[in-house]
C-alpha positions as CSV (number, residue, x, y, z in Angstrom):
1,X,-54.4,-34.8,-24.3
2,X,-51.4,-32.7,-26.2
3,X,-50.9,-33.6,-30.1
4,X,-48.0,-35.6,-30.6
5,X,-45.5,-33.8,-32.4
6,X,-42.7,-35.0,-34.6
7,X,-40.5,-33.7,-32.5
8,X,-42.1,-35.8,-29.8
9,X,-42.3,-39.0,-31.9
10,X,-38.6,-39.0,-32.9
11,X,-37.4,-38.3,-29.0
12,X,-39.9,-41.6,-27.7
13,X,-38.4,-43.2,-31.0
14,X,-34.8,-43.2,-29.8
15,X,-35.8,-43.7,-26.2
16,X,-37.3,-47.3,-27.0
17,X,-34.5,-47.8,-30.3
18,X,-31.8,-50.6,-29.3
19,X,-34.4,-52.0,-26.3
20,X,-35.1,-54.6,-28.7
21,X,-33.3,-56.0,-31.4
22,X,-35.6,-57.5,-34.4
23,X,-33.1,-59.0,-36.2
24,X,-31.8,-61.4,-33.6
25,X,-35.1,-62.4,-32.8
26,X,-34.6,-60.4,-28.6
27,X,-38.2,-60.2,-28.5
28,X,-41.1,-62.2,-27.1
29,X,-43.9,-60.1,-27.8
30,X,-44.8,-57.5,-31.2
31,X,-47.2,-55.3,-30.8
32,X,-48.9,-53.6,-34.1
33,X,-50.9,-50.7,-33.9
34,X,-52.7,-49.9,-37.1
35,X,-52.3,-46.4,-37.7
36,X,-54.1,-46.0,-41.2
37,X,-55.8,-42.7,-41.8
38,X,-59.2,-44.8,-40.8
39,X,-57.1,-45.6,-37.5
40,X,-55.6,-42.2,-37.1
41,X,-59.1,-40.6,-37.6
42,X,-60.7,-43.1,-34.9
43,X,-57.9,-42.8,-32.5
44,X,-55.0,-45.0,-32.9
45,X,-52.5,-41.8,-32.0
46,X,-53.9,-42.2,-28.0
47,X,-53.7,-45.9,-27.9
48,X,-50.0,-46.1,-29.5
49,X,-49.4,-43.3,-26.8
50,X,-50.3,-45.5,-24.1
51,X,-48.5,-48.3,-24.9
52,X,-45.2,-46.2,-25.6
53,X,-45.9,-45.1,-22.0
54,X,-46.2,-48.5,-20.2
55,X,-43.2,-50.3,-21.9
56,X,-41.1,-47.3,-21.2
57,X,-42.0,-46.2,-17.7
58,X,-42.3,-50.4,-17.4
59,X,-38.6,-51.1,-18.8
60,X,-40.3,-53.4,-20.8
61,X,-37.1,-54.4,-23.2
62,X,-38.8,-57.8,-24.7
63,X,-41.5,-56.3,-26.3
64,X,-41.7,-54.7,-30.0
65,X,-44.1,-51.8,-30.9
66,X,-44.8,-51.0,-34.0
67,X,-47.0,-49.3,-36.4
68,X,-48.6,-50.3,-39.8
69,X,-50.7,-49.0,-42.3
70,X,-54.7,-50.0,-42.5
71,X,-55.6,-53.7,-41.7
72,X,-58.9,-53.3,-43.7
73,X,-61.2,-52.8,-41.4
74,X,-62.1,-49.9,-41.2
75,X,-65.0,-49.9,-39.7
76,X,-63.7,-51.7,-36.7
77,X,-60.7,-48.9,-35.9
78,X,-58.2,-48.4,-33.6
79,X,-56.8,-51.9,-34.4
80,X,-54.0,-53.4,-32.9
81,X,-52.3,-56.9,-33.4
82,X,-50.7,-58.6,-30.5
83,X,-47.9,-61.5,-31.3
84,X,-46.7,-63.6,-28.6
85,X,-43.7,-65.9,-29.8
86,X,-45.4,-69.3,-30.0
87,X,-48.7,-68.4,-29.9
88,X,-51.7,-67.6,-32.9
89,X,-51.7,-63.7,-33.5
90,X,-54.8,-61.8,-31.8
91,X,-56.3,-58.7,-33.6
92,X,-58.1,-56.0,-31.2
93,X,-60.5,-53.9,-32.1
94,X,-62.0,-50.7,-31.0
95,X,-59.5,-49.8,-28.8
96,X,-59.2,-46.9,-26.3
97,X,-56.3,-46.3,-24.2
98,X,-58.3,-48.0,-21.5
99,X,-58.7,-51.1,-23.6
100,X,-55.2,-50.9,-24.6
101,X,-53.5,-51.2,-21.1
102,X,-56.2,-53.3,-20.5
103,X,-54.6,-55.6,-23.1
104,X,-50.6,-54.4,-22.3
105,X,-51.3,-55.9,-18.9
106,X,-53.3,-58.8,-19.9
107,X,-51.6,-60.0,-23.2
108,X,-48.3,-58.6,-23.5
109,X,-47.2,-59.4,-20.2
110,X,-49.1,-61.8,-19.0
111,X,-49.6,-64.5,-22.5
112,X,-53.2,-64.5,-21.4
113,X,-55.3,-63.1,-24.6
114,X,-58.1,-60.6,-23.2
115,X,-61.0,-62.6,-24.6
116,X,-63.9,-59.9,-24.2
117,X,-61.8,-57.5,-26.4
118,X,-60.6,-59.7,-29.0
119,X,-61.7,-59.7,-32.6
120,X,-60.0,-62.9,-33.7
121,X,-57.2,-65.0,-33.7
122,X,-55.0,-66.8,-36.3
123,X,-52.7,-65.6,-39.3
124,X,-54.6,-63.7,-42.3
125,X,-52.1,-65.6,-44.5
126,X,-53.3,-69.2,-46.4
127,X,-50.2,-70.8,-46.5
């Protein structure tokens, strides 16, 4: 697989900008990859590539990607965090870009969380 460029980053950036609009809440899914240097070292750059592909060869316009820094678990890299409007946050370890569209098809468009790839569920937060 070809290393992304910046170049590359800022073109799929403004392909998917204005699909979805944050503010106004146009969104029923986010999508988190955790793209910490422990992520980036254990491949989080593949598995954000595959899910940039499906929603845009997909159309998808209702779901937000985004990218953050390390979740802590380092170990336990590529993480990603899926958050379906309504429903308890899931946190996916591991990943490939097998297990990611795995989890695109499963979770982010069908609501259904992919059980046998999941490494919890719920809010970090006490509140």
């Amino acid at each position: 697989m070809a290393k992304l460029r910046i170049e590359d980053l800022k073109r799929i950036q403004e392909e998917v900008k204005g699909t979805v609009n944050l503010r106004d809440g146009h969104y029923r899914v986010k999508v988190t990859v955790h793209m910490g240097t422990c992520g980036i070292a254990a491949g989080a750059r593949p598995v954000m590539s595959m899910l940039l592909r499906l929603i845009s060869e997909g159309g998808v316009q209702d779901v937000i990607l985004t990218s953050s820094g390390c979740a802590g678990l380092c170990s336990h890299e590529p993480m990603m965090t899926v958050e379906v409007q309504e429903q308890a946050p899931v946190k996916y370890t591991r990943l490939d870009a097998q297990k990611a569209e795995r989890i695109f098809a499963g979770h982010v468009m069908g609501g259904k969380p992919v059980a046998e790839l999941a490494f919890a569920e719920g809010s970090e937060t006490t509140g």
